[in-house]
C-alpha distance (Angstrom), angle and dihedral (degrees) to the residues before:
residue distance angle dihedral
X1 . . .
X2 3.97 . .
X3 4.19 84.4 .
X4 3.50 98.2 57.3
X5 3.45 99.6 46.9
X6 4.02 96.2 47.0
X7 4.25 78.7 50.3
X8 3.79 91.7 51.2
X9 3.97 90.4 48.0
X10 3.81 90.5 39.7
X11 4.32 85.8 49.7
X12 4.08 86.4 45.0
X13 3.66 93.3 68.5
X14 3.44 110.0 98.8
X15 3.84 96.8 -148.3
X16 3.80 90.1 52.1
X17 3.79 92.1 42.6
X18 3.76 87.8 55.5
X19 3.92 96.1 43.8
X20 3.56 92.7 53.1
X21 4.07 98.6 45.7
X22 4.21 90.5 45.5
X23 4.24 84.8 45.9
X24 3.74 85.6 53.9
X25 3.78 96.3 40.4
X26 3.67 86.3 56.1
X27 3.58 101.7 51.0
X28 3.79 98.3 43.3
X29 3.99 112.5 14.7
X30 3.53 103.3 34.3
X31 3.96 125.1 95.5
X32 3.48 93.4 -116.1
X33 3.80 94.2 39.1
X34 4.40 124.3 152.9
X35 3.62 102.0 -94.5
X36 4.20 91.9 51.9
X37 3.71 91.1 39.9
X38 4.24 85.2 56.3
X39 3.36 92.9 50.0
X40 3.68 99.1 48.7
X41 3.85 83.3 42.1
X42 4.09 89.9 60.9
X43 3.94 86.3 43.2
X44 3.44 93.2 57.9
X45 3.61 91.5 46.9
X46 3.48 94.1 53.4
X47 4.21 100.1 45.6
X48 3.56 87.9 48.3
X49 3.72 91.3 58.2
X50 3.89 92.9 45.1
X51 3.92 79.5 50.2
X52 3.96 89.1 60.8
X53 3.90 89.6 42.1
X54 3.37 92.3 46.3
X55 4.33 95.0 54.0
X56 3.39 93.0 41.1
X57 4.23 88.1 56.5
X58 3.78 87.7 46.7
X59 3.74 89.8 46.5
X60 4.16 92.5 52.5
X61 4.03 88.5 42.1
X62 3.69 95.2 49.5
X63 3.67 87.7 54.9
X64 4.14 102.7 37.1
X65 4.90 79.5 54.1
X66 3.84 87.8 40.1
X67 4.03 85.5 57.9
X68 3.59 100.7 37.2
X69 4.14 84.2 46.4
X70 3.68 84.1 55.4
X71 4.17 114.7 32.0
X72 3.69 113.5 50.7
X73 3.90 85.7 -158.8
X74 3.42 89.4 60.2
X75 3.52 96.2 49.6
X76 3.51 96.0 46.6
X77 4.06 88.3 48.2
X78 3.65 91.1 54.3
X79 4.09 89.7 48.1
X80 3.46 89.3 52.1
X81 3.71 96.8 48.5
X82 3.81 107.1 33.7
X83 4.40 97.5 34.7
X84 3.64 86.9 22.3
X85 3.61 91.2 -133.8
X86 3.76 120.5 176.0
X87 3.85 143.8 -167.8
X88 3.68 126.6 -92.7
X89 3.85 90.9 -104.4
X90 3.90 103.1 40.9
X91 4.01 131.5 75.5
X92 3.89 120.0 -155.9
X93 3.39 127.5 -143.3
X94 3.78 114.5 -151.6
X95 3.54 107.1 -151.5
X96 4.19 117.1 -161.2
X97 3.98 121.3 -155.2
X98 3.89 100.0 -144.3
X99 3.70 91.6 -152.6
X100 3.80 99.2 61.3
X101 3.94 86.5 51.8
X102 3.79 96.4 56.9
X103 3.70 92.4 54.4
C-alpha cells in the first residue's frame, strides 16, 4: 500500500509526469522512434556485410581478368571452359550430372 502511494505522488509531479510521457513519446511515437531505429540498425548490419562480400568478389575478379589479360593459356582455358569453345580438330562432349540439376 506504502508503494503505490509514493508512485502516485512520484506520478503527481508535474516535471516527472512530463519526463516520463516525452521518454515514451520518443521511444514509440516519434519519427525516429526504437523499433525503426532497430530495424535500420539490422539493415545496416546486413549492407555492410554485402559491402565486404561484395570487395572481396571484386578483389578475386580483378585478379582471375588481370590473368586472363596477361596468360594466353589462361585465357584460352577459361574460353574453353566457360563458352566451351574448341579447336578446329577437336569435338567436346558436354557431360551433365542429373543430380546437381534437380537440386
Amino acid at each position: 500500500m506504502k508503494k503505490w502511494r509514493l508512485i502516485l505522488r512520484f506520478l503527481k509531479n508535474k516535471y516527472i509526469l512530463t519526463l516520463i510521457i516525452f521518454t515514451v513519446w520518443l521511444l514509440l511515437f516519434d519519427s525516429n522512434n526504437l523499433i525503426d531505429r532497430i530495424s535500420q540498425v539490422k539493415a545496416l548490419r546486413q549492407l555492410e556485410r554485402d559491402r565486404l562480400y561484395y570487395l572481396e568478389r571484386i578483389e578475386e575478379d580483378s585478379k582471375k581478368l588481370k590473368e586472363l589479360e596477361t596468360d594466353k593459356e589462361s585465357l584460352e582455358k577459361f574460353a574453353r571452359e566457360q563458352y566451351l569453345m574448341k579447336k578446329e580438330d577437336e569435338e567436346i562432349f558436354v557431360i551433365i550430372d542429373e543430380s546437381e540439376e534437380k537440386e
